[in-house]
ZABA-602263 format. One record per residue: residue number from 1; residue in one letter; chain; x, y negated, z of N, C-alpha, C, O in turn. Coordinates in steps of 0.05 Angstrom, whole numbers, plus 5000, padded with zeros to 4 digits. Each point is the difference from the previous one (the first is absolute). Layout:
REM ZABA-602263
  tike  romi  padren   n.X   n.Y   n.Z  ca.X  ca.Y  ca.Z   c.X   c.Y   c.Z   o.X   o.Y   o.Z
   NUM     a       A     X     Y     Z     X     Y     Z     X     Y     Z     X     Y     Z
...
END
This chain:
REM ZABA-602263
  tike  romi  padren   n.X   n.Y   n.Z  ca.X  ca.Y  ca.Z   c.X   c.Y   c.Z   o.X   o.Y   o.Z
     1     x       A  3891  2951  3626  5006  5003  5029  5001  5029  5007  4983  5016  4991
     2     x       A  5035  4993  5024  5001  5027  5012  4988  4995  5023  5003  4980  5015
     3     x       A  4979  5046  4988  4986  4997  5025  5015  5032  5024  5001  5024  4994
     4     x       A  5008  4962  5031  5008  5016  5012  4984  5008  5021  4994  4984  5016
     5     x       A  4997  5046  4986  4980  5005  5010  5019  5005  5034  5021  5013  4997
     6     x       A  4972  4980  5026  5022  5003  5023  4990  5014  5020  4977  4998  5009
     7     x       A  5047  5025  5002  4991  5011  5022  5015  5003  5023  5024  5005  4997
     8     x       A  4968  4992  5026  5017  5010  5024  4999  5027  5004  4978  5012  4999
     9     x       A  5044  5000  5004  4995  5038  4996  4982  5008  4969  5005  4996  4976
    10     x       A  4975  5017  5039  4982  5008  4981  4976  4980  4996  4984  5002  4981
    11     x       A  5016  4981  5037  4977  4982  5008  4997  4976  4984  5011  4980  5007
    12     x       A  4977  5021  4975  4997  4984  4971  4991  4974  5020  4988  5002  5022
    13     x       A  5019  4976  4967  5001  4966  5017  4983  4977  4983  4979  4989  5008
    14     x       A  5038  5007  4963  4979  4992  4990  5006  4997  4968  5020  5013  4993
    15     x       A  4971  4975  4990  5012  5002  4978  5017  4961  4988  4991  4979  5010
    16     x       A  5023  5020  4977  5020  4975  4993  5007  4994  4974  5005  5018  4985
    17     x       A  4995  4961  5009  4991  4998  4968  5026  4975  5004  4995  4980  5013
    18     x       A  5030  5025  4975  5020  4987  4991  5025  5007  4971  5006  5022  4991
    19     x       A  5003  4955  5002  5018  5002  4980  5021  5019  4999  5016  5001  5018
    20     x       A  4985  5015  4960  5016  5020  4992  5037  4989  5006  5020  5014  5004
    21     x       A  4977  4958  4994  5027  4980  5000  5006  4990  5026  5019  4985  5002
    22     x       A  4963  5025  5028  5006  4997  5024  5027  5011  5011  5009  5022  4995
    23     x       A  5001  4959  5020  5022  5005  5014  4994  5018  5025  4981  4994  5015
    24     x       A  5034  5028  4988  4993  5022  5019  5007  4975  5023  4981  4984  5002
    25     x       A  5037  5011  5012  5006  4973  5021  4977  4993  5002  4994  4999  5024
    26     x       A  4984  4993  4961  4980  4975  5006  4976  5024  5000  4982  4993  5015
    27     x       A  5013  5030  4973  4979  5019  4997  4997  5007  5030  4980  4995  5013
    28     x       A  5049  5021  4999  4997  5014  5027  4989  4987  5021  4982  5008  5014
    29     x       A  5032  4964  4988  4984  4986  5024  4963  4991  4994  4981  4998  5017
    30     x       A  5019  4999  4953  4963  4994  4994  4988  5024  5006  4980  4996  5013
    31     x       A  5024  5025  4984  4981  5017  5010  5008  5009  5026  4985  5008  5018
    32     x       A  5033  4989  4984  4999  4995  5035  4981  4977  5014  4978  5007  5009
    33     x       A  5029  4970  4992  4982  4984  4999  4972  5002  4997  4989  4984  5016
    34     x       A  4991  5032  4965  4984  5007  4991  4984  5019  5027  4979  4997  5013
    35     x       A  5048  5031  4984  4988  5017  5014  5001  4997  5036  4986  5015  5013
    36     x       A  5029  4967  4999  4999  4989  5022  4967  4976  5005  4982  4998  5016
    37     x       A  5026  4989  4964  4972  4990  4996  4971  5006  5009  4985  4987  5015
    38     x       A  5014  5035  4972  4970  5016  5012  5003  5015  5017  4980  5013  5008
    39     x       A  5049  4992  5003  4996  5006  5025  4996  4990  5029  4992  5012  5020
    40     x       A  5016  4962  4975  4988  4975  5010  4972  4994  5006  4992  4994  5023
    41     x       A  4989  5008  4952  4981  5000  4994  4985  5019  5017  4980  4995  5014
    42     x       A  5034  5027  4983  4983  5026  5015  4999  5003  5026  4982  5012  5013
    43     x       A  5047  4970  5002  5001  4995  5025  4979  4978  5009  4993  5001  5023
    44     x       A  5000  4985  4966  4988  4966  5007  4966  5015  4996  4981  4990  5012
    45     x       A  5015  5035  4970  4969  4996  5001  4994  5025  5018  4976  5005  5003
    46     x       A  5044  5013  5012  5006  5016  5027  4985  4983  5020  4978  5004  5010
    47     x       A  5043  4972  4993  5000  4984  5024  4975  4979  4997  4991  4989  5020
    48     x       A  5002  5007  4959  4973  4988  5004  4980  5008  5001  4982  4986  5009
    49     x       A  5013  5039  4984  4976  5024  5011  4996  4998  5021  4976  5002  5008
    50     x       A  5051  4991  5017  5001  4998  5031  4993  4982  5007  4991  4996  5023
    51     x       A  5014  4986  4957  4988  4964  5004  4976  4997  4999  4988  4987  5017
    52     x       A  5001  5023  4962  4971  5001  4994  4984  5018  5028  4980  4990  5011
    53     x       A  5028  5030  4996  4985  5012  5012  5006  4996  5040  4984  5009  5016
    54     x       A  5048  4972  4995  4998  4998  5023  5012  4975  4999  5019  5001  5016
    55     x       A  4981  4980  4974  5006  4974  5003  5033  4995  4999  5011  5011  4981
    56     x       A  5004  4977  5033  5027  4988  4998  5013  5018  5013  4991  5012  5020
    57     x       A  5040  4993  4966  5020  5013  5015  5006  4994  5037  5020  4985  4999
    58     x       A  4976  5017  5019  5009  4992  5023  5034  4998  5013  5015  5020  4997
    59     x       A  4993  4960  5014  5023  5001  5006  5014  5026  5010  4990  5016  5015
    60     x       A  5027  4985  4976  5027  5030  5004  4998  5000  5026  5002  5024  5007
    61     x       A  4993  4959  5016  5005  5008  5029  4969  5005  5010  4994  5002  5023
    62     x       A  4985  5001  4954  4973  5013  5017  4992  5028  4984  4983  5014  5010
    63     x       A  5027  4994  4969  4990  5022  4985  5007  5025  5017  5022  5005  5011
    64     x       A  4950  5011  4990  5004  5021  5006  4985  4999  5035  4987  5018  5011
    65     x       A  5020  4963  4995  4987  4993  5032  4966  5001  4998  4985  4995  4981
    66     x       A  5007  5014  5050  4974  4996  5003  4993  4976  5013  5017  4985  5009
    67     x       A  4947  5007  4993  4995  4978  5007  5005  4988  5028  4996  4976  5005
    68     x       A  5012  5042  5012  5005  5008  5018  5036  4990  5002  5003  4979  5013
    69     x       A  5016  5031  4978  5019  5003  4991  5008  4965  5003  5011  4989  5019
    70     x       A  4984  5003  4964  4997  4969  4979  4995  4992  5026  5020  5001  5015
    71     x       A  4950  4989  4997  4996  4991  5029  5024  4997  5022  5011  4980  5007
    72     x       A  4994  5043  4999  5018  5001  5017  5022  4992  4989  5012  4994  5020
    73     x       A  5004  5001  4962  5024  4991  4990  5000  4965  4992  5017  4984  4991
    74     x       A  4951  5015  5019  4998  4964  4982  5006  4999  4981  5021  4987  4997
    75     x       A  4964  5028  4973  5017  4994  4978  4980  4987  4989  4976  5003  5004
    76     x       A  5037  4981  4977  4971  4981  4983  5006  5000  4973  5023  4994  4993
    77     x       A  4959  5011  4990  5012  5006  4970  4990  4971  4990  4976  4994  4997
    78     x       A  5044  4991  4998  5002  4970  5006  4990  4991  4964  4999  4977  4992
    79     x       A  4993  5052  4986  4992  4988  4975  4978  5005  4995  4992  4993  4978
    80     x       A  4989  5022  5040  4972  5009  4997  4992  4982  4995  4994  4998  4976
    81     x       A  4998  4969  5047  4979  4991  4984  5012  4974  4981  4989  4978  5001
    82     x       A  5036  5027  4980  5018  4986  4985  4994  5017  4971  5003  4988  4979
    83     x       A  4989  5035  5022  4989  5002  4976  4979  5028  4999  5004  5024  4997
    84     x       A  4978  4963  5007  4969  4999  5000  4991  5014  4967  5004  4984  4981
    85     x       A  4988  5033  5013  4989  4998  4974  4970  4992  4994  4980  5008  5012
    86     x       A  5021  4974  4968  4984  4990  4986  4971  5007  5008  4996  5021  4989
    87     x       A  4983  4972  5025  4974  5011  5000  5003  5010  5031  4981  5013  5010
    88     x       A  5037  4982  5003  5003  5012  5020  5002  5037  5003  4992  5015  4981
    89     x       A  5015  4994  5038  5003  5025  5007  4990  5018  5014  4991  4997  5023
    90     x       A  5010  5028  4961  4981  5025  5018  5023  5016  5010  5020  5005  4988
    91     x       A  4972  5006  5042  5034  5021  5010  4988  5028  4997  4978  5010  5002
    92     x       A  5043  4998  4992  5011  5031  4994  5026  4998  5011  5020  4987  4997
    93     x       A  4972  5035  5018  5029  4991  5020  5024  5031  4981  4992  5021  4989
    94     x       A  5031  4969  5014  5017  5016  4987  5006  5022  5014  5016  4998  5019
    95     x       A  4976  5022  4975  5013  5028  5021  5032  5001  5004  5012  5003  5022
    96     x       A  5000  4994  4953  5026  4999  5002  5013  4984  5017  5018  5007  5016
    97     x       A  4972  4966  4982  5003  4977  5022  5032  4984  4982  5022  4998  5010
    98     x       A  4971  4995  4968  5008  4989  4982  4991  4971  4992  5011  4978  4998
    99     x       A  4965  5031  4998  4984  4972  4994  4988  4982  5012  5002  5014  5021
   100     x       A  4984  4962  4989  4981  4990  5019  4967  5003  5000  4985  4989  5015
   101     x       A  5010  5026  4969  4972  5009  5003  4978  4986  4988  4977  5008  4997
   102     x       A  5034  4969  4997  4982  4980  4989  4998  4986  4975  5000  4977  4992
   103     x       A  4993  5063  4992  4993  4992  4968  4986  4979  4996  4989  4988  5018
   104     x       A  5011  5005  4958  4982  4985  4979  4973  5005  4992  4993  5023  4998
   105     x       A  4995  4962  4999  4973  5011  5004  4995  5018  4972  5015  5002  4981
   106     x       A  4955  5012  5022  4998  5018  4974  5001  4980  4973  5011  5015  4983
   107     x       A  4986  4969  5009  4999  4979  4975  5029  4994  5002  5010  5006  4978
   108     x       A  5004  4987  5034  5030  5002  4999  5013  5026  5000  5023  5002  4991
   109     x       A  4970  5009  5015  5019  5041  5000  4998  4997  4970  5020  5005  4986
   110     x       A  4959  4987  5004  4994  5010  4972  5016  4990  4971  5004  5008  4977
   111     x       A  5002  4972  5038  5016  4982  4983  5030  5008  5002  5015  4998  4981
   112     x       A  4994  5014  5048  5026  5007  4994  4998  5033  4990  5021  5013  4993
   113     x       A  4960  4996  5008  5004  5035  4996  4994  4993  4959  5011  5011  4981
   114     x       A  4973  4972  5020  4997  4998  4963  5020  4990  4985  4998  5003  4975
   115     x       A  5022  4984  5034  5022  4993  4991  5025  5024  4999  5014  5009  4981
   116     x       A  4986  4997  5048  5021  5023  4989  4991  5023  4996  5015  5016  5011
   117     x       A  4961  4998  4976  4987  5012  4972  5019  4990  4980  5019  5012  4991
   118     x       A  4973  4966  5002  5004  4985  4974  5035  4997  4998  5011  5003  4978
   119     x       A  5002  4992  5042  5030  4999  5001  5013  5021  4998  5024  4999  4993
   120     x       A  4961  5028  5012  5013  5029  5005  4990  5007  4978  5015  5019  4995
   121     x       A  4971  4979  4987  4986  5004  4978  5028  4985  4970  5004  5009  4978
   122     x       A  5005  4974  5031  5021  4982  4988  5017  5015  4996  5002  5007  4977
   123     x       A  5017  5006  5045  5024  5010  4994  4992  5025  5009  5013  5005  5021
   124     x       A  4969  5015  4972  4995  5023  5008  5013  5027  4971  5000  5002  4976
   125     x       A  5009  5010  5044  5011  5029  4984  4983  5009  4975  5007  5011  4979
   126     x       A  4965  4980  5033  4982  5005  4970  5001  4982  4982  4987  5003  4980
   127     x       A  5024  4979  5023  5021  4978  4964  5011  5026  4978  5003  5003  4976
   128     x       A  5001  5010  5042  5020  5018  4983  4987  5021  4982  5010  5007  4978
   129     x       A  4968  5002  5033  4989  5020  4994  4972  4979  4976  4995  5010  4978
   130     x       A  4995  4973  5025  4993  4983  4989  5011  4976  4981  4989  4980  4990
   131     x       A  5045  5032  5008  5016  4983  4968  4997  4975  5006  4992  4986  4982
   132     x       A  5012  5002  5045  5006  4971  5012  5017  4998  5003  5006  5016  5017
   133     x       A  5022  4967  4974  5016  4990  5012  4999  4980  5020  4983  4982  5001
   134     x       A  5038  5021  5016  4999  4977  5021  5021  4986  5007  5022  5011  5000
   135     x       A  4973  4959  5008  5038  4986  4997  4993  4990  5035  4987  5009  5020
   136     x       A  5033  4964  4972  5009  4993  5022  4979  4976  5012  5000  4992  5023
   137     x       A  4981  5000  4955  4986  4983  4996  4968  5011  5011  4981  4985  5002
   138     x       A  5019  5039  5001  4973  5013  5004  5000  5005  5031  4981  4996  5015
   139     x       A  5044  5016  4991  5009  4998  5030  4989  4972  5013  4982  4994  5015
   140     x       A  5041  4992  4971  4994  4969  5026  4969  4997  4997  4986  4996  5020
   141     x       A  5004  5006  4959  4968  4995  4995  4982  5011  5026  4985  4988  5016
   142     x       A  5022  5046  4982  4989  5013  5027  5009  4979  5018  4983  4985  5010
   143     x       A  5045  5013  4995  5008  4990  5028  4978  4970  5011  4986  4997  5020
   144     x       A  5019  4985  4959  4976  4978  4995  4970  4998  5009  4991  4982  5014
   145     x       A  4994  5046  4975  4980  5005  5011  4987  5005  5019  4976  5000  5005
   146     x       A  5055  5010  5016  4993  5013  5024  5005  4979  5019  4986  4998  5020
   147     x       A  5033  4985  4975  5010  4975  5009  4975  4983  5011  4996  4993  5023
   148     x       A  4985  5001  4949  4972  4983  5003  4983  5006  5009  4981  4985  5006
   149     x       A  5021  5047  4999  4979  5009  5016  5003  4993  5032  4984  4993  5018
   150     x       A  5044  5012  4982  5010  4992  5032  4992  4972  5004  4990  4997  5022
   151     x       A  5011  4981  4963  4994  4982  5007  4973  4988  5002  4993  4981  5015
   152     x       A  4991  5032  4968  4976  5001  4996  4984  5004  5035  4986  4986  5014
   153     x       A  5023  5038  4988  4991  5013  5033  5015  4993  5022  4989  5005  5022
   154     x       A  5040  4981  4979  5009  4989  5013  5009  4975  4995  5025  5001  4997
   155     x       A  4966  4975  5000  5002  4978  4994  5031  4982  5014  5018  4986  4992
   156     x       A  4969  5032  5044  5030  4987  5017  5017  5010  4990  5022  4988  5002
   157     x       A  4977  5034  4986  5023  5018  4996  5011  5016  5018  4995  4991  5022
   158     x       A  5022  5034  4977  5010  5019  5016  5025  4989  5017  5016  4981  4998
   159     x       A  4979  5043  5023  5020  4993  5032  5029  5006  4980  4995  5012  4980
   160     x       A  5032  4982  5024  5024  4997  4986  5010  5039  5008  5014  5015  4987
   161     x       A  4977  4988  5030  5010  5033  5002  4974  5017  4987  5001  5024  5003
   162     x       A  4975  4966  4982  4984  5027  4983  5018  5006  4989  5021  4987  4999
   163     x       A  4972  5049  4984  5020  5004  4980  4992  4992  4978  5018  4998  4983
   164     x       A  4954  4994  5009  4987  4978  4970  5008  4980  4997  4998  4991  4977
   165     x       A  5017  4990  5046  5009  4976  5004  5030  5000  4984  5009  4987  4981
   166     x       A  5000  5032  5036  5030  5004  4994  5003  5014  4972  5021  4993  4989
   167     x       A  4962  5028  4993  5009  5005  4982  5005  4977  4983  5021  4995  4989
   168     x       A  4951  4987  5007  4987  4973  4987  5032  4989  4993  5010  4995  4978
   169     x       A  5003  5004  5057  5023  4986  4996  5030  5015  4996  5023  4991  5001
   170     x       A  4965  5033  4995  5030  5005  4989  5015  5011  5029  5024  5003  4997
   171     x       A  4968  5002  5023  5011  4997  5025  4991  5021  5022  5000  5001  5024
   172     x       A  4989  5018  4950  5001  5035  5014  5022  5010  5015  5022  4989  4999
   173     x       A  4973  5028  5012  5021  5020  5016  4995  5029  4997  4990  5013  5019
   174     x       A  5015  4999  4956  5004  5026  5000  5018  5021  5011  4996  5024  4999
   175     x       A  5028  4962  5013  5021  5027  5014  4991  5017  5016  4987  4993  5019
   176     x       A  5017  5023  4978  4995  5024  5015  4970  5010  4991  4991  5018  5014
   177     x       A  4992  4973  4963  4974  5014  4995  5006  5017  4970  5021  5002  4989
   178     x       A  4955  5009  5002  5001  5021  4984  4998  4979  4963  5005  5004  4976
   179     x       A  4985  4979  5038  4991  4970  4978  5036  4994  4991  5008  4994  4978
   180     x       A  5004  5009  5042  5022  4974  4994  5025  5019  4979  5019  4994  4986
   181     x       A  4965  5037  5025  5020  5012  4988  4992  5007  4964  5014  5011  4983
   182     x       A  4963  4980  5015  4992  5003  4970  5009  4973  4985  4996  4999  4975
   183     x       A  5014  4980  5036  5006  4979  4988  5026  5011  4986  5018  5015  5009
   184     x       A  4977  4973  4967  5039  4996  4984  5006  4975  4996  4984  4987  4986
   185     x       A  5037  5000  5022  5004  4978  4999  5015  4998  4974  5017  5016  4991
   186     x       A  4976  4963  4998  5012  4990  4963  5029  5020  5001  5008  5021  4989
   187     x       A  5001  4962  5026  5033  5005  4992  5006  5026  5002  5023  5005  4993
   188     x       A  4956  5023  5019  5003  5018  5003  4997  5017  4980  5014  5020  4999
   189     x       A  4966  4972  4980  4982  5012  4999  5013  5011  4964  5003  4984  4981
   190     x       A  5002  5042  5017  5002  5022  4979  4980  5002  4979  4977  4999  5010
   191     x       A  5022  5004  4961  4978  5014  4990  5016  5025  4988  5025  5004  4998
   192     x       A  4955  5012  4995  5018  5024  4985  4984  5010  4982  4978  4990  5004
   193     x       A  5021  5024  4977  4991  5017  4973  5007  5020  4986  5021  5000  4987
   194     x       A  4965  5017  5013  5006  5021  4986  5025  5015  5027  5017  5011  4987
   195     x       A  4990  4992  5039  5016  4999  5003  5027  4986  5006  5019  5009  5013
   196     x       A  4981  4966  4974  5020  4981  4992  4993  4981  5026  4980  4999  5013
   197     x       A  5049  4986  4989  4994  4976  5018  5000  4974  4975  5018  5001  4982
   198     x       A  4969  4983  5018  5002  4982  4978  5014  4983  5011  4990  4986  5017
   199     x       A  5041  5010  4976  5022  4980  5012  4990  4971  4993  4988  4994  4979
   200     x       A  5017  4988  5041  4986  4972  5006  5026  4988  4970  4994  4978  4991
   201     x       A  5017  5029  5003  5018  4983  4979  4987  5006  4970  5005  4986  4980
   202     x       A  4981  5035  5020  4985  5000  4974  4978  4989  4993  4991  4985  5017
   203     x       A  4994  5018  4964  4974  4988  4998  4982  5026  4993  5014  5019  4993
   204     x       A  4957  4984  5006  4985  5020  5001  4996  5014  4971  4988  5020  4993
   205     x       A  5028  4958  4988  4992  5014  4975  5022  5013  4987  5002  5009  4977
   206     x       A  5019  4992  5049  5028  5016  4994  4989  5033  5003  5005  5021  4988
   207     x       A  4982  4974  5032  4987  5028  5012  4970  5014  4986  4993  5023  4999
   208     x       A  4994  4955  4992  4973  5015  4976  5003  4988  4984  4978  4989  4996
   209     x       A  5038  5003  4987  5005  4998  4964  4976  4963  5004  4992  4986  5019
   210     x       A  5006  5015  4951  4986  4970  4990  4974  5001  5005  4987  4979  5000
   211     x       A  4998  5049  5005  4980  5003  4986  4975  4986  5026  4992  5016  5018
   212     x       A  5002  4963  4982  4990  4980  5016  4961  5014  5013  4984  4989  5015
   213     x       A  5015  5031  4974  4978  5007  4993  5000  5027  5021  4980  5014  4997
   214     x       A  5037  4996  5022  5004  5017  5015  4984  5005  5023  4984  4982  5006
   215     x       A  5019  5045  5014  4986  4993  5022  5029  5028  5017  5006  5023  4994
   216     x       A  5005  4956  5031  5020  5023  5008  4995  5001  5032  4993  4980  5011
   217     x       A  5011  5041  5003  4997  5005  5033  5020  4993  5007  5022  5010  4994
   218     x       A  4971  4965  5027  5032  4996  5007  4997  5004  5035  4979  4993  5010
   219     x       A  5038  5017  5003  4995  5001  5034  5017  4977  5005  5017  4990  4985
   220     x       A  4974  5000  5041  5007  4981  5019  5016  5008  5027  4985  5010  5017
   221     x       A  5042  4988  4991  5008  5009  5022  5018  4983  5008  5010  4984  4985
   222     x       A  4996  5017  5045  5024  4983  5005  5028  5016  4993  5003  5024  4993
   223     x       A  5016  4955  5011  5031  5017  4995  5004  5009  5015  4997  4987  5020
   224     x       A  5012  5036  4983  5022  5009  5020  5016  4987  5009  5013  4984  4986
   225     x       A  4992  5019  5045  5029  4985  5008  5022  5014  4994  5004  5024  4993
   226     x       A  5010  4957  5010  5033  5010  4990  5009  5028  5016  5011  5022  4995
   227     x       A  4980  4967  5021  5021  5022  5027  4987  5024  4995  5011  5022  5002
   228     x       A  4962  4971  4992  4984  5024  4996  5000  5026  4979  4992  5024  5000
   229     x       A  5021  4956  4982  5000  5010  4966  5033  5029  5003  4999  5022  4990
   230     x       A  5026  4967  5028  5011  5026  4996  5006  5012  5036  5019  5012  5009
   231     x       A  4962  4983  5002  5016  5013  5025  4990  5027  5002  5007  5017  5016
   232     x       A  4975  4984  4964  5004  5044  5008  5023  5008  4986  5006  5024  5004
   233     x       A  5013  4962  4977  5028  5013  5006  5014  5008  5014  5015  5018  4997
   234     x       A  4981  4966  5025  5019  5007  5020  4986  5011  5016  5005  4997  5024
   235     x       A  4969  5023  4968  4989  5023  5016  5009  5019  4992  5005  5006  4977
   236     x       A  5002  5013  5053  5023  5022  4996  4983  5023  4972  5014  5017  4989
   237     x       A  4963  4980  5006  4988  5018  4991  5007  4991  4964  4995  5017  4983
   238     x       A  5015  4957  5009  5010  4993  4982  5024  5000  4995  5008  4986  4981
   239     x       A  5006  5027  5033  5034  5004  4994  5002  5029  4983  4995  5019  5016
   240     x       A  5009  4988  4963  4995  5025  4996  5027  5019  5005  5001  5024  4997
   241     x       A  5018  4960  5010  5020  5008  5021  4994  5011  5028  5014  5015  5012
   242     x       A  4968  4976  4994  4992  5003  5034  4988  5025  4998  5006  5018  5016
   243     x       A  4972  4987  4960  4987  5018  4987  5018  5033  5006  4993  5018  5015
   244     x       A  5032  4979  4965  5018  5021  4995  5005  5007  5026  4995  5023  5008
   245     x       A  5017  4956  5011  5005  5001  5028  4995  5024  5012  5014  5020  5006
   246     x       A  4960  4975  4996  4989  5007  5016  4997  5035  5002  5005  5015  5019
   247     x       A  4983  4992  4948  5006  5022  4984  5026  5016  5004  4996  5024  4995
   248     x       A  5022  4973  5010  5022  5003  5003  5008  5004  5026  5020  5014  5004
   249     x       A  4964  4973  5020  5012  4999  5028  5003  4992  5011  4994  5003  5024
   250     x       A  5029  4964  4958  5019  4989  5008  4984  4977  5000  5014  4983  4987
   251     x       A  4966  5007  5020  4984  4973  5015  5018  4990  5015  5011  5021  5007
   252     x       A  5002  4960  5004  5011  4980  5012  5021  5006  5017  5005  4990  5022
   253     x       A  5015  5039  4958  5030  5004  5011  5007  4973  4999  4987  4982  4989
   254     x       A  5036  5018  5025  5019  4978  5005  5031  5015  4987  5013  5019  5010
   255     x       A  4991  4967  4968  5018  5013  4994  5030  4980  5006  4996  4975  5002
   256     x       A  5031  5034  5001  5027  4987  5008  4997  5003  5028  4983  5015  5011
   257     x       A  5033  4971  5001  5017  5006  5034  4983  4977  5018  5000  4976  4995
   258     x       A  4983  5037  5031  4990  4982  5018  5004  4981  5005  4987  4989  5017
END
């Protein structure tokens, strides 16, 4: 097996243990896959730190309002007592005014903060530095764990607008955040080596020989767009005509009869 050690930029991700006889087509999207994966992961044990420590996401039309605020507008956060955690609840009210205030008790915090330890510990950057590989199978595993914990402490289960709810289901909304822009989506998604782009029509042992026993750095990036790839040609600073032009004087005579 060649093991491909992967990085975004300089930022080592994790290490990958596949066949020298892999089809680049089916390689780019798995470690894409992979490395979207724990980023998932990293978002879901973000947002459950907030869970653990101020209870349920509150509806989009009360965040940010005071108690005061809410009152006067008649607003009623119609999933507070629809999901209740387990053992009942202690408030910590959310400064941000994000959450409903009504963590989990200490014997339940503990259960969701000890799990994602153990899940961030799974697909953590220190795999790498500790000669772990990690697949696609260790991911969902994290994802799994964090899942049972949610249910564990939330039995009703979460309001349909948390963001723990919605990752669970696939049914995040990253546009416009700093999260959505670290995603690469499969079909996007480049590896390169040494320099090289490894073309999706070859296989990986066109590019490091037979020798199955290898270890190579490969980066992860999305493609460039099309439009993107030649329009500084047609920046005047790329004409090396425009260049001489200019040198010369003669920048944007009009030459023949008005």
């Amino acid at each position: 097996m060649v093991r491909l050690h992967v990085k975004r930029g300089d930022e080592s991700q994790f290490l990958l243990e596949v066949a020298g006889s892999a089809r680049l087509a089916d390689l780019a999207p798995l470690v894409a896959r992979i490395y979207n994966g724990r980023l998932k992961v990293q978002r879901l044990c973000s947002e459950m730190e907030e869970l653990a420590e101020h209870g349920v996401f509150l509806p989009y039309n009360m965040q940010g309002l005071t108690d005061e605020q809410i009152e006067e507008l008649k607003l009623k956060d119609e999933w507070a007592e629809k999901c209740v955690p387990s053992g009942g609840s202690v408030f910590k009210k959310d400064e941000i005014g994000r959450r409903n205030g009504h963590a989990p008790n200490e014997k339940m915090q503990q259960v969701i903060k000890k799990t994602i330890e153990e899940a961030k510990a799974l697909i953590s950057r220190k795999q790498v530095q500790a000669n772990v590989c990690v697949n696609m199978e260790m991911v969902k595993d994290a994802l799994d764990q964090l899942r049972g914990a949610v249910m564990i402490v939330y039995p009703m289960g979460l309001p349909p607008h948390d963001p723990v709810r919605m990752e669970f289901e696939d049914k995040e909304d990253l546009s416009g955040t700093h999260a959505g822009l670290e995603v690469i989506e499969e079909s996007e998604a480049q590896l390169w080596w040494a320099g090289k782009e490894l073309k999706e029509t070859k296989l990986l042992s066109d590019y490091v020989g037979k020798n199955e026993k290898t270890t190579i750095i490969v980066k992860i990036q999305k493609k460039l767009e099309e439009d993107d790839d030649d329009s500084f040609l047609n920046a005047e600073w790329a004409d090396n005509h425009a260049l001489k032009r200019q040198f010369h004087g003669v920048k944007d005579i009009k030459w023949g009869p008005r």
